[in-house]
KOLNU-510301 format. One record per residue (C-alpha): residue in three letters; residue number from 1; x, y, z negated. Coordinates in steps of 0.25 Angstrom, whole numbers. Layout:
<sites>
<site residuo="ala" num="NUM" c1="X" c2="Y" c3="Z"/>
...
</sites>
This chain:
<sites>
<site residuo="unk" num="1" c1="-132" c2="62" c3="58"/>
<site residuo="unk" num="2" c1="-135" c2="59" c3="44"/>
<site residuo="unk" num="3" c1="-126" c2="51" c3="35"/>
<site residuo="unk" num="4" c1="-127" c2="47" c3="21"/>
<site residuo="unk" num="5" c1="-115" c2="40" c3="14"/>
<site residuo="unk" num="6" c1="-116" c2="34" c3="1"/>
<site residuo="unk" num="7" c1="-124" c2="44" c3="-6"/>
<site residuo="unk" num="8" c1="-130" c2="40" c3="-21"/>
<site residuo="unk" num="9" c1="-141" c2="48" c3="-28"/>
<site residuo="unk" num="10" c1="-146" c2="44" c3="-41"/>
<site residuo="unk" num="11" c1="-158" c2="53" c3="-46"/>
<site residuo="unk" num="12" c1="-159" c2="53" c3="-61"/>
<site residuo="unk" num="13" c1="-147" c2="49" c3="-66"/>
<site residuo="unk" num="14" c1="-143" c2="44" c3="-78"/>
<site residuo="unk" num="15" c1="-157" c2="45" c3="-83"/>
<site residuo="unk" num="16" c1="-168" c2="34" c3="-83"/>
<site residuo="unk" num="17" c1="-174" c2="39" c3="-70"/>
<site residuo="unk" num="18" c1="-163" c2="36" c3="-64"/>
<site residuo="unk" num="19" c1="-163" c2="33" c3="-49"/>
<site residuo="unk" num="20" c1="-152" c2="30" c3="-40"/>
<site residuo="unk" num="21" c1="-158" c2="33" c3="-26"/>
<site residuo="unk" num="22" c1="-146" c2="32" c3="-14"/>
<site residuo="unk" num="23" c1="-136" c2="22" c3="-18"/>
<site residuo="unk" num="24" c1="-125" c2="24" c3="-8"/>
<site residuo="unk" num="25" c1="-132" c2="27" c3="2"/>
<site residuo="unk" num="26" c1="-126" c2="26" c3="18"/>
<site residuo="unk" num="27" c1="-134" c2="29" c3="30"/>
<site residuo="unk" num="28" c1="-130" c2="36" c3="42"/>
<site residuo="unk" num="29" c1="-139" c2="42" c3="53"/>
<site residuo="unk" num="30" c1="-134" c2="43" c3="67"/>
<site residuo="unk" num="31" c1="-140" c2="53" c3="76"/>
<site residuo="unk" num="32" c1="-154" c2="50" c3="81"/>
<site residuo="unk" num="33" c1="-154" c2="41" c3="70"/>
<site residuo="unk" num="34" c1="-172" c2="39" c3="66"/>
<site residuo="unk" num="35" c1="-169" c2="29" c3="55"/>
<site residuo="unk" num="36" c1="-182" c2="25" c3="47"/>
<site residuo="unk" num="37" c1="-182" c2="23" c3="31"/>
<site residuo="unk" num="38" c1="-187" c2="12" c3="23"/>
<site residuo="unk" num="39" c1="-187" c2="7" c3="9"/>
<site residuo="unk" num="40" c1="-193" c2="7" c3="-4"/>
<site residuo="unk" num="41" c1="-199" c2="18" c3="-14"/>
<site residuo="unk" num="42" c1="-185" c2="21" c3="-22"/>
<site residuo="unk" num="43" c1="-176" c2="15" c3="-11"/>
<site residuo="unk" num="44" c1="-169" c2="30" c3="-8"/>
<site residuo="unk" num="45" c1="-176" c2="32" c3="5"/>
<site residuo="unk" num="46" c1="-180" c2="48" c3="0"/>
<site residuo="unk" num="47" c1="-167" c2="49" c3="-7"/>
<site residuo="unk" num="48" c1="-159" c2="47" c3="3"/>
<site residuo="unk" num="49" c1="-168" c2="55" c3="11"/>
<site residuo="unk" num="50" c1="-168" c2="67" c3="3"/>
<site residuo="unk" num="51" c1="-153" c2="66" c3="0"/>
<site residuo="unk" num="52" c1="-150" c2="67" c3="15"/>
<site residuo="unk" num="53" c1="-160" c2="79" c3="16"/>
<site residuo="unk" num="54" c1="-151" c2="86" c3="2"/>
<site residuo="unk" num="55" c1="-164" c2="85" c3="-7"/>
<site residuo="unk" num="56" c1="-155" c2="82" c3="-17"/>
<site residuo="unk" num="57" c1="-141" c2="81" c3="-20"/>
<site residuo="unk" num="58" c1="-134" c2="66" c3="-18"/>
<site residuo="unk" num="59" c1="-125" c2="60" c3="-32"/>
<site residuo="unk" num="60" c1="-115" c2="55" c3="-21"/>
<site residuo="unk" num="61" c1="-112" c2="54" c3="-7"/>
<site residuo="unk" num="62" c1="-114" c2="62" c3="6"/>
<site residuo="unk" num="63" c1="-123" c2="65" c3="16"/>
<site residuo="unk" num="64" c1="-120" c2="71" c3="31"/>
<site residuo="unk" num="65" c1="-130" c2="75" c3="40"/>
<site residuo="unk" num="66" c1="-124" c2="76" c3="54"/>
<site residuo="unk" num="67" c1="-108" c2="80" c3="51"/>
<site residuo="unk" num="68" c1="-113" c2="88" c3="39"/>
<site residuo="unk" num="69" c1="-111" c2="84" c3="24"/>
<site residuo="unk" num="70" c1="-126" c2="89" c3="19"/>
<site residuo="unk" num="71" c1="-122" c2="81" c3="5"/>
<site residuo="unk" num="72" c1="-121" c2="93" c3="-4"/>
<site residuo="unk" num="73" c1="-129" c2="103" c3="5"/>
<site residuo="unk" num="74" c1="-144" c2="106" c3="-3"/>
<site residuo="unk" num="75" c1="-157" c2="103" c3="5"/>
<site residuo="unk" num="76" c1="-158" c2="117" c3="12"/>
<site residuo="unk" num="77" c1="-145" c2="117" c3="20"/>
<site residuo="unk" num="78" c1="-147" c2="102" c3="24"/>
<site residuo="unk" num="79" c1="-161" c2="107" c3="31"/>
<site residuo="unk" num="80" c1="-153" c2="112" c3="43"/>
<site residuo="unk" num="81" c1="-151" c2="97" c3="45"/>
<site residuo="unk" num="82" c1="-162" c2="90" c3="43"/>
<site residuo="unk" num="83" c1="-177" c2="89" c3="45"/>
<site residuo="unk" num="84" c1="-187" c2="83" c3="37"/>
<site residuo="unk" num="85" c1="-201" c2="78" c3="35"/>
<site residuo="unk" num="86" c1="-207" c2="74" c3="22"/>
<site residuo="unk" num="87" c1="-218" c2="64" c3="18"/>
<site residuo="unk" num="88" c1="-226" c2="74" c3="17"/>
<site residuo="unk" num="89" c1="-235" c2="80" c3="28"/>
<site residuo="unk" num="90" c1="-234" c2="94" c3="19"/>
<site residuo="unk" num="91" c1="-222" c2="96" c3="15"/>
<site residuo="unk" num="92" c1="-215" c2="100" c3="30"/>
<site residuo="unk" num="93" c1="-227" c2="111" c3="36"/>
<site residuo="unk" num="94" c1="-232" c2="125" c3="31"/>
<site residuo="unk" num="95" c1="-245" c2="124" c3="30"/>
<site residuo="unk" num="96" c1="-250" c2="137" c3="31"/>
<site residuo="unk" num="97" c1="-242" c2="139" c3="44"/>
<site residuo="unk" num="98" c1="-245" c2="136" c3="59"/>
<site residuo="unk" num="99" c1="-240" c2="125" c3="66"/>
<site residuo="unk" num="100" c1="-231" c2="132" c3="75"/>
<site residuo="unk" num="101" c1="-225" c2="140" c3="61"/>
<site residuo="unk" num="102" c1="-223" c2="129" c3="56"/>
<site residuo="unk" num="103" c1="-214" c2="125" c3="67"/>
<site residuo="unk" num="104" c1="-207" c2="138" c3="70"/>
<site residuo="unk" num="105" c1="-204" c2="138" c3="55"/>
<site residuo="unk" num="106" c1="-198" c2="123" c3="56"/>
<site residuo="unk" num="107" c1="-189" c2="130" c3="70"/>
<site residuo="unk" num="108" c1="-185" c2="140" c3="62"/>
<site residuo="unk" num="109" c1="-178" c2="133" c3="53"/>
<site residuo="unk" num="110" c1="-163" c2="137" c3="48"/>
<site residuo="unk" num="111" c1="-166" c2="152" c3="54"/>
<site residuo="unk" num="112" c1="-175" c2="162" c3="46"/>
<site residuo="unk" num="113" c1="-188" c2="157" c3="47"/>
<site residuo="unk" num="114" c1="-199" c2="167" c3="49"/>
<site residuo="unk" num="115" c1="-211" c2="168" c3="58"/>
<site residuo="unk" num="116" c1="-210" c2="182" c3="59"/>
<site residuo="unk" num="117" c1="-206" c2="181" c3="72"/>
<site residuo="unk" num="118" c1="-219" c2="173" c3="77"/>
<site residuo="unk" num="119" c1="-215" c2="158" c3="84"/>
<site residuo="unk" num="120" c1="-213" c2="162" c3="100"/>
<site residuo="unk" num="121" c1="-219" c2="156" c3="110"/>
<site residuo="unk" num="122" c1="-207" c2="146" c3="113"/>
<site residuo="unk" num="123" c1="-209" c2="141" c3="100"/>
<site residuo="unk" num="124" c1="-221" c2="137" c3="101"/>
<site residuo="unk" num="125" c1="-221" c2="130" c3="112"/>
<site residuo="unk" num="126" c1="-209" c2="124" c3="107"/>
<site residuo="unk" num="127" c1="-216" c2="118" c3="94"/>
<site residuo="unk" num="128" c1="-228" c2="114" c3="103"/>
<site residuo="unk" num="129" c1="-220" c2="106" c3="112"/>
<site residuo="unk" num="130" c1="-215" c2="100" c3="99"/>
<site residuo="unk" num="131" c1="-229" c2="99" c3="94"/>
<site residuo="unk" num="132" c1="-231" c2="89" c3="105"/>
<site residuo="unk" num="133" c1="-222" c2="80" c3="99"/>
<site residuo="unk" num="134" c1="-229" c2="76" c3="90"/>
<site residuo="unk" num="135" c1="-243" c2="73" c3="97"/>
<site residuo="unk" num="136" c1="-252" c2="78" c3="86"/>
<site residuo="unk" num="137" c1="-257" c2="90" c3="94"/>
<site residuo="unk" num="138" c1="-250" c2="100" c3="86"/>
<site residuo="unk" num="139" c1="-245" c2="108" c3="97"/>
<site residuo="unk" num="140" c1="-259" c2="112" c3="99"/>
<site residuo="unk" num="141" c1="-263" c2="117" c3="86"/>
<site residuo="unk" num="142" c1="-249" c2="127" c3="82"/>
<site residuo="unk" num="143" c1="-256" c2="137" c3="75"/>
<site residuo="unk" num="144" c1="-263" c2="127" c3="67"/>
<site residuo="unk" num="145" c1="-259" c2="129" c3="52"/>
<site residuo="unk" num="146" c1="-251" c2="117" c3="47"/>
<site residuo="unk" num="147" c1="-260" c2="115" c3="36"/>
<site residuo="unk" num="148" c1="-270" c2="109" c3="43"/>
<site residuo="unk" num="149" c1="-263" c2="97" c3="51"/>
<site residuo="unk" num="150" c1="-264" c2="84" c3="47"/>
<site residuo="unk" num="151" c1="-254" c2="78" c3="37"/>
<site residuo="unk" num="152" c1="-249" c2="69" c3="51"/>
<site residuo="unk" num="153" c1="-249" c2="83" c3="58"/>
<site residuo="unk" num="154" c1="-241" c2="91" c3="46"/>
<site residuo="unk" num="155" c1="-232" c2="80" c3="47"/>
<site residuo="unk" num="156" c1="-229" c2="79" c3="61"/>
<site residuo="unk" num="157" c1="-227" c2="95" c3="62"/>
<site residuo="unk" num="158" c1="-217" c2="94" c3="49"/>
<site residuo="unk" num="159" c1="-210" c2="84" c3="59"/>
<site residuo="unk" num="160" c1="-209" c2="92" c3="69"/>
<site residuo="unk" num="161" c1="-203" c2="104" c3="61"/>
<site residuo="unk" num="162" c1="-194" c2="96" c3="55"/>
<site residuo="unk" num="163" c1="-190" c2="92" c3="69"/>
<site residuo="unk" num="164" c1="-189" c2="104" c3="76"/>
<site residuo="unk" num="165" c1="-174" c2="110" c3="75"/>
<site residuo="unk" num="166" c1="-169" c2="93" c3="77"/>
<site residuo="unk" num="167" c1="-164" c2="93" c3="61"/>
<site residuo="unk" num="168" c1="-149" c2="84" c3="62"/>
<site residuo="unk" num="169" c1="-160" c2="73" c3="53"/>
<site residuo="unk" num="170" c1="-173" c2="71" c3="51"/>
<site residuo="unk" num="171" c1="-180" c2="65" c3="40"/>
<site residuo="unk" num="172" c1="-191" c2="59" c3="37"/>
<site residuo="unk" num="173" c1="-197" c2="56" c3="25"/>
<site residuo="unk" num="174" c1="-208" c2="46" c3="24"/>
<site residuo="unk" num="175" c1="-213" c2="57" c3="35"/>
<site residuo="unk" num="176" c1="-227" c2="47" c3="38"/>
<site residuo="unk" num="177" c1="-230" c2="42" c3="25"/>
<site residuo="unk" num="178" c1="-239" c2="52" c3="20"/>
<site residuo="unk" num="179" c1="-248" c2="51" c3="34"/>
<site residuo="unk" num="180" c1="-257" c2="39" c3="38"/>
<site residuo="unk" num="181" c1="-252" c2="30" c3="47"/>
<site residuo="unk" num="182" c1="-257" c2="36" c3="61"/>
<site residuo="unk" num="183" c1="-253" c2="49" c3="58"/>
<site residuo="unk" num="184" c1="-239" c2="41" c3="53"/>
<site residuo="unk" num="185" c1="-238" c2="35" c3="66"/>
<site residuo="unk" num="186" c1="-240" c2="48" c3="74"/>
<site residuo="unk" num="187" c1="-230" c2="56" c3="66"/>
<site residuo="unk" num="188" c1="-220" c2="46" c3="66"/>
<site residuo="unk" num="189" c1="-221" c2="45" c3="83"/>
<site residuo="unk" num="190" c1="-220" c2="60" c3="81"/>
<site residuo="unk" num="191" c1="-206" c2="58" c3="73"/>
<site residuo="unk" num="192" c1="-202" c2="48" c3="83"/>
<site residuo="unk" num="193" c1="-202" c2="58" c3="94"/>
<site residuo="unk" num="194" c1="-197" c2="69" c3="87"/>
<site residuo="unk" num="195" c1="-185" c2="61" c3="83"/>
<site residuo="unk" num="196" c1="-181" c2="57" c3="97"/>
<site residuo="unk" num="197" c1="-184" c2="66" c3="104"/>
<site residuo="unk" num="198" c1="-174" c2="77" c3="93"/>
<site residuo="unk" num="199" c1="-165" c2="65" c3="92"/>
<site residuo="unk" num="200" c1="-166" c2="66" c3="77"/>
<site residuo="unk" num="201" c1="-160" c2="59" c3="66"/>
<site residuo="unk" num="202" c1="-171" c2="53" c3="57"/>
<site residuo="unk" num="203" c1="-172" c2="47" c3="44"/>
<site residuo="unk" num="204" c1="-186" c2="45" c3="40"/>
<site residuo="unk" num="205" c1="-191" c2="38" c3="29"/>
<site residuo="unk" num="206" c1="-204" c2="28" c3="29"/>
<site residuo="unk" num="207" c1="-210" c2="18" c3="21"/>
<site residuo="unk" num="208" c1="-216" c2="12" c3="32"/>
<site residuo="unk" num="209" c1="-208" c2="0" c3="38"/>
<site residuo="unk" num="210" c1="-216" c2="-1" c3="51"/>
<site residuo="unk" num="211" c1="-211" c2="15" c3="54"/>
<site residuo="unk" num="212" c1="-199" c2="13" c3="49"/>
<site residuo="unk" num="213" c1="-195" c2="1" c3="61"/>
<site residuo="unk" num="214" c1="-205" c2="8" c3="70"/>
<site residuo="unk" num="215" c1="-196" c2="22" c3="70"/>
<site residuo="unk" num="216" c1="-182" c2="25" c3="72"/>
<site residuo="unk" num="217" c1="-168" c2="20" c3="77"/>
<site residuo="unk" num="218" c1="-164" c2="15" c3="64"/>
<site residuo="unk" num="219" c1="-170" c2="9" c3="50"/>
<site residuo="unk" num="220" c1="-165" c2="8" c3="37"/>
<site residuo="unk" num="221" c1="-172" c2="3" c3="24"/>
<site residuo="unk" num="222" c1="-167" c2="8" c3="9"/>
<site residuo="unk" num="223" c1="-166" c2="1" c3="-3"/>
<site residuo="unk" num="224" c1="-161" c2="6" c3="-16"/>
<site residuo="unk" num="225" c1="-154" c2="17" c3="-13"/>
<site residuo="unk" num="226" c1="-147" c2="11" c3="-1"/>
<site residuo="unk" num="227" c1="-148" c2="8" c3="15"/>
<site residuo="unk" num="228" c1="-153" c2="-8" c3="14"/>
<site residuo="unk" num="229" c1="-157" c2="-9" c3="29"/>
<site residuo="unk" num="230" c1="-153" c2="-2" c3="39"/>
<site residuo="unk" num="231" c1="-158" c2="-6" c3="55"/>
<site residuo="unk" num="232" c1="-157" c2="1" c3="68"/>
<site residuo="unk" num="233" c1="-159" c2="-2" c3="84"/>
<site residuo="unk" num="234" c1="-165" c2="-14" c3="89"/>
<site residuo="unk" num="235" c1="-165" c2="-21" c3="74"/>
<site residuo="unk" num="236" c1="-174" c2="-11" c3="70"/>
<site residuo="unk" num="237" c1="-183" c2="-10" c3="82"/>
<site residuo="unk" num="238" c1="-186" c2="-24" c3="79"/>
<site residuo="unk" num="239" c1="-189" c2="-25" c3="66"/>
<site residuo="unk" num="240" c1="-202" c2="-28" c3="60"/>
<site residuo="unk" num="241" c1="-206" c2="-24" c3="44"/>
<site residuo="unk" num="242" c1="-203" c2="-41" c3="40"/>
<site residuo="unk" num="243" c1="-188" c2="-39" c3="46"/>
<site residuo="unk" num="244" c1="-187" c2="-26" c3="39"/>
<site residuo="unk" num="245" c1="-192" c2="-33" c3="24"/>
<site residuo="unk" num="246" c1="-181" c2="-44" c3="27"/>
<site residuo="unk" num="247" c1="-170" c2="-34" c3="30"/>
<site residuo="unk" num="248" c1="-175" c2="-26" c3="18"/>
<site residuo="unk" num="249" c1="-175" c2="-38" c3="9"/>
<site residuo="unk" num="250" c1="-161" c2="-43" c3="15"/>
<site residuo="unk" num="251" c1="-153" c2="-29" c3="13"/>
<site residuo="unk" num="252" c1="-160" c2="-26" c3="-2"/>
<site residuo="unk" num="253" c1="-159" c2="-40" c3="-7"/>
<site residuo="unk" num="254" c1="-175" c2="-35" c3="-14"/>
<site residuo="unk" num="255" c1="-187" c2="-40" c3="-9"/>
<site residuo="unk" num="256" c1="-193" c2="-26" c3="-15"/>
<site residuo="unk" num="257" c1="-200" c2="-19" c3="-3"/>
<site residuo="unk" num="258" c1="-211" c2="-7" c3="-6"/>
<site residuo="unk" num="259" c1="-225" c2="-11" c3="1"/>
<site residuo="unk" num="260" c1="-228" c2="3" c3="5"/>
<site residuo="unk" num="261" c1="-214" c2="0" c3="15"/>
<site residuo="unk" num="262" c1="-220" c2="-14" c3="19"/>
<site residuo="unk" num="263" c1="-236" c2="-8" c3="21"/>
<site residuo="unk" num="264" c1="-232" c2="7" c3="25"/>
</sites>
């Protein structure tokens, strides 16, 4: 479903803030795939990410979601493909709006999108239904206006919209990080059921290496631009944070681990 083959990006080159960020970089997702993401601050985890999602153009290589080549398509046309959920709770809602606008807004997506029309009756039992998933109450409170959920509730809805026309990949960006560690753990068994239950393909992004074996099919840890682990079915269920130091340590040939991945 997503494959990434020997991409390079370098961000000001030639100049002395130079950066270079993916380093023939080669991942491929099958589909279902949830693979979690760890590493460092600078190691390419947000790079690669936002390469995938056509933030910004690659210096080499390609990039295929599914059997299409996105490499050169600009952000807007990837959108078809993907869905995504950001770090921060207030970036994926309209605050103003109603819960159930919000929704109807994200199902709308790739067709004119107006309210003109008002959100029919199916619908809204449809995104209650939804709502449920999530076990925050949410489905009682649909003409709530957005901007007075919690951050853990914005977040959680964003999800949801994200989610809701089954995107060919989803992606996660250090989707919990900017939540306490309850409300973490409630968006993250959120994400969990969404995923299976829509048999998405996930990448998601954390700091946090507990979360990071807890969750998914598959793990892989970057380190300098590059893939340095990589672990999946019952290696990964059984690892603990110590094995996944050594494996680190092994792969990378450094010792060089930021605490935040180690305490988060």
């Amino acid at each position: 479903m997503l494959k990434i083959e020997n991409v390079y990006k370098t961000f000001n080159p030639g100049t002395v803030n130079e950066k270079k960020a993916l380093k023939g970089l080669n991942l491929e997702l099958k589909e279902g795939d949830f693979v979690t993401v760890i590493g460092g601050n600078g190691a390419g985890k947000s790079t690669m990410l936002n390469a995938v999602a056509g933030v910004f153009g690659v210096d080499s290589g390609r990039i295929l979601i599914g059997d299409v080549d996105v490499t050169n398509l600009p952000e807007y046309k990837r959108a078809q493909y993907i869905g995504r959920v950001f770090q921060d709770p207030m970036m994926g809602t309209a605050a103003t709006m109603q819960i159930e606008e919000n929704l109807a807004l994200a199902a709308r997506r790739g067709r004119p999108r107006t309210l003109r029309s008002g959100i029919t009756r199916a619908e809204r039992e449809s995104y209650r239904e939804q709502l449920k998933i999530l076990d925050l109450g949410l489905e009682d409170r649909m003409t709530a206006k957005v901007g007075l959920l919690s951050g853990g509730q914005r977040q959680a809805l964003t999800l949801l919209m994200a989610t809701l026309q089954q995107p060919k990949l989803l992606l996660l960006d250090e989707h919990t990080a900017a939540l306490d560690p309850k409300t973490a753990a409630k968006v993250l068994e959120a994400t969990e059921k969404i995923v299976q239950k829509n048999h998405l393909t996930t990448m998601m992004i954390t700091h946090n290496m507990r979360d990071a074996i807890a969750h998914g099919n598959r793990l892989i840890m970057m380190y300098d631009g590059h893939i340095a682990v990589d672990v999946s079915g019952e290696e990964k269920k059984n690892l603990t944070v110590e094995q996944l130091l050594n494996l680190f340590s092994q792969a990378s040939g450094s010792d060089e681990v930021d605490d935040k991945l180690v305490l988060g």
